[in-house]
N, C-alpha and C positions, 0 to 999 in steps of 0.2 A: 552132805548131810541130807535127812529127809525125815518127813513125819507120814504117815499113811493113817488115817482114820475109817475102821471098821464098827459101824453102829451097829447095837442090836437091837432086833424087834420085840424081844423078852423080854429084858432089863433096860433099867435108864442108864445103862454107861455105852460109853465107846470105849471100844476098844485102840488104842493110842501105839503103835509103832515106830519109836526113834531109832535113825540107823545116823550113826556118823562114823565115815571114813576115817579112820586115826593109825596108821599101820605102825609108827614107830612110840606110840603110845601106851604108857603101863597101865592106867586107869582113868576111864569115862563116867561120870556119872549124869543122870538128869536132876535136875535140880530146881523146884519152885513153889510157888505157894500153896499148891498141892502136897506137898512133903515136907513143909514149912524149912525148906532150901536147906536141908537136910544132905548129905552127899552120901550118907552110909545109907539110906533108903529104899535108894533106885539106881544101883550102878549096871553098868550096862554090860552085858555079856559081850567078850571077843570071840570075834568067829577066825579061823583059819585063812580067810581073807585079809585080817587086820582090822574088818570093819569092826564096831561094838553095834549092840543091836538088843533090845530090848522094848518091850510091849506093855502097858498101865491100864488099868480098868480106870476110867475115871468121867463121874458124873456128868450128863448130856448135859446140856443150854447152860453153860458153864462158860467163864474164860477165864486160864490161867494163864501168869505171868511165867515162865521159866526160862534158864539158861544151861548148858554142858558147864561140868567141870573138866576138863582136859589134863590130866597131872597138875592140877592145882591152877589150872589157867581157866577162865570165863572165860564163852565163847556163844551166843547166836547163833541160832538156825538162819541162814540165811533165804528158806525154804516157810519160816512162819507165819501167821495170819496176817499181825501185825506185831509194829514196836513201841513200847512206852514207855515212857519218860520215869525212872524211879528215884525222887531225892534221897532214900533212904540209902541205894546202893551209889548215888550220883552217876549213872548211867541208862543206857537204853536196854530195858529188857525184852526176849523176844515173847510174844501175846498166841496162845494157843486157843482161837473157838471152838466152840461143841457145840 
């Protein structure tokens, strides 16, 4: 898994690229309080690799909470800023800075 962050000097978004490895996987999505954990919102393109891989505009000096949907499985970037504590989901979510 990975995230790559391209800022721009234009606009106040980064540009946000998640790639996660899933080869035997039908459907990736990203998922968090961005897209208010949404899975039909941001699903991630498969590439011929097996990777999925998709890219968000999403507002600078920001920090979002998200996780993968994997075929209906949550899953952590183990590649993310940090992790936080969510009683809402009773789990650790992964914390994305801008």
């Amino acid at each position: 898994m990975g995230i790559s962050k391209q800022y721009l000097k234009t606009k106040p978004v980064c540009k946000v690229t998640f790639t996660v490895p899933a080869k035997d996987a039908e459907k990736v999505s990203v998922i968090g309080d961005f897209n208010n954990w949404d899975p039909s919102k941001n699903e991630l393109k498969k590439l011929k690799t097996g990777t999925f891989k998709g890219t968000l505009d999403l507002p600078k000096e920001n920090s979002f909470e998200f996780k993968y949907l994997i075929d209906g499985n949550h899953s952590n970037d183990p590649e993310a800023d940090a992790y936080r504590w969510n009683d809402y989901a009773g789990a650790e979510n992964a914390v994305l800075e801008l």
